[in-house]
C-alpha positions, 0 to 999 in steps of 0.5 A: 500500500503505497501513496510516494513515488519519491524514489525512482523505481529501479527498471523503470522504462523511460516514457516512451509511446511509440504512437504518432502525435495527435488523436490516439486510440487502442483496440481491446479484442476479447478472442472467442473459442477459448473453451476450457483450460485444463493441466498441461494444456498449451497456452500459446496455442490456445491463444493462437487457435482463439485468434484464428477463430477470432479472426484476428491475427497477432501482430507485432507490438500487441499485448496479449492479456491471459486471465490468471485461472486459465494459467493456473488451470493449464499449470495444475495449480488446483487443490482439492480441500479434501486432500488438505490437512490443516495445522493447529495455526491454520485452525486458529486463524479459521475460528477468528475469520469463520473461514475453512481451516483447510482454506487457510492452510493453503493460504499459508503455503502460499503467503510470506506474511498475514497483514490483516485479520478480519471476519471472513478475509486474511489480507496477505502478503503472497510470496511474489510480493503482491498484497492482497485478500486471500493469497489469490487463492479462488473458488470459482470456475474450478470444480466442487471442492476444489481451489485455484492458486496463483501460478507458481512464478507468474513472470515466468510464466509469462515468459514461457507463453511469449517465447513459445506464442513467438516461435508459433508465429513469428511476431513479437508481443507482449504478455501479461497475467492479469487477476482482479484484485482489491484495493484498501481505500476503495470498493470493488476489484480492479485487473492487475498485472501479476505476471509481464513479459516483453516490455516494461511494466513501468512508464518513466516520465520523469522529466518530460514537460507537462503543457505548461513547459514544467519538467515532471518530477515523480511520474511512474506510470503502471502501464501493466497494471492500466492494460491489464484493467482495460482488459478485465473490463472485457473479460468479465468476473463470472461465466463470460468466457473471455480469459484472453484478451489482446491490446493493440495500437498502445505503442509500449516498446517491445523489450526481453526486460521487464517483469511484474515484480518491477512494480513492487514498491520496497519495503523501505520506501512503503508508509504503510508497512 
């Protein structure tokens, strides 16, 4: 939880839009055809069989949007409740939120701290640096029973399906692994970027000048996170079938650097830690 961009993230990217100037304008296409996703199923091939039935060939310079349950999905990262044995540390925390122990078992697996307790969430900081409700770990659109946790590295996974989307076709893209997630000072769930590959997450603006000639100081733009809300609002949260979505005419350079960790504010620069 953040409110200062007074020190200057590490790998941001400078700001650069590659995009004319003048009127500007992008393109959101949710494919079709996704069907259901199950382990050791190929993503890129996925995304490439829903862009043929889409009618929409990937070109170079998009950035392709995969919603986080299909990537966990195709990685098996499903639990069943039932082969889950909670600890004595787990039962406690389930009677203070009325949560199954089993739930917060799992919680704790993938969690490197809890931040907050409250009746029916566990606020958590996941291993991957993200904080949010839960440690991402999900119910819907998984079988009876069962749960969905993030992708073990969600940047290498996202890695995993540029490269192989790029061998397939021959294009150059960008990739990124979205979940919704929920904010501390304001309702309702927003896309975020949990995994990035092929161009950085993070817009450097830093000295540019504004329309009154004034040079901007402390302007980092989540362009990852921005993209990955646009594209949620096409993907939907319940049964629209929409997991991938691809941005067009955004203008972000195409880079082998860059990754969603890059946008993790460190500790010692967060006021609210």
């Amino acid at each position: 939880m953040t409110t200062t961009d007074d020190a200057s993230p590490p790998n941001a990217a400078a700001g650069n839009d590659q995009r004319p100037p003048g009127a500007a304008r992008y393109e959101a296409i949710a494919l079709c055809g996704v069907g259901e996703v199950s382990s050791g199923d190929d993503l890129a091939e996925t995304i490439l069989k829903a862009s043929a039935t889409s009618g929409v060939a990937l070109e170079t310079g998009d950035i392709v949007v995969i919603a986080q349950k299909i990537v966990s999905k195709s990685e098996g990262r499903l639990v069943a409740l039932n082969d889950v044995t909670p600890t004595a540390r787990a039962i406690r925390i389930a009677k203070q939120t009325n949560k199954d122990s089993r739930l917060i078992e799992l919680l704790l697996q993938e969690s490197s701290r809890i931040s907050r307790i409250g009746n029916g969430v566990v606020i958590t900081q996941h291993r991957t640096g993200v904080t949010l409700a839960n440690a991402g770990i999900d119910a819907s659109n998984a079988a009876e029973g069962s749960v969905v946790l993030w992708p073990e590295d969600p940047d290498a996974s996202a890695r995993a399906i540029k490269h192989s989307v790029e061998e397939k076709c021959g294009v150059r893209i960008g990739v990124i692994i979205s979940d919704s997630i929920g904010r501390p000072w304001r309702l309702g769930t927003i896309g975020h970027a949990i995994g990035v590959a092929g161009f950085a997450p993070l817009n450097n603006c830093c000295g540019r000048l504004d329309r009154a000639g004034r040079a901007l100081q402390h302007t980092f733009v989540a362009i990852a996170d921005e993209m990955a809300a646009a594209a949620s609002l096409l993907m939907g949260e319940g049964d629209e079938g929409r997991p991938i979505v691809v941005l067009r005419g955004l203008g972000a350079p195409m880079s082998d650097e860059g990754a969603a960790s890059d946008l993790l504010r460190p500790a010692e620069h967060d006021m609210y830690r």
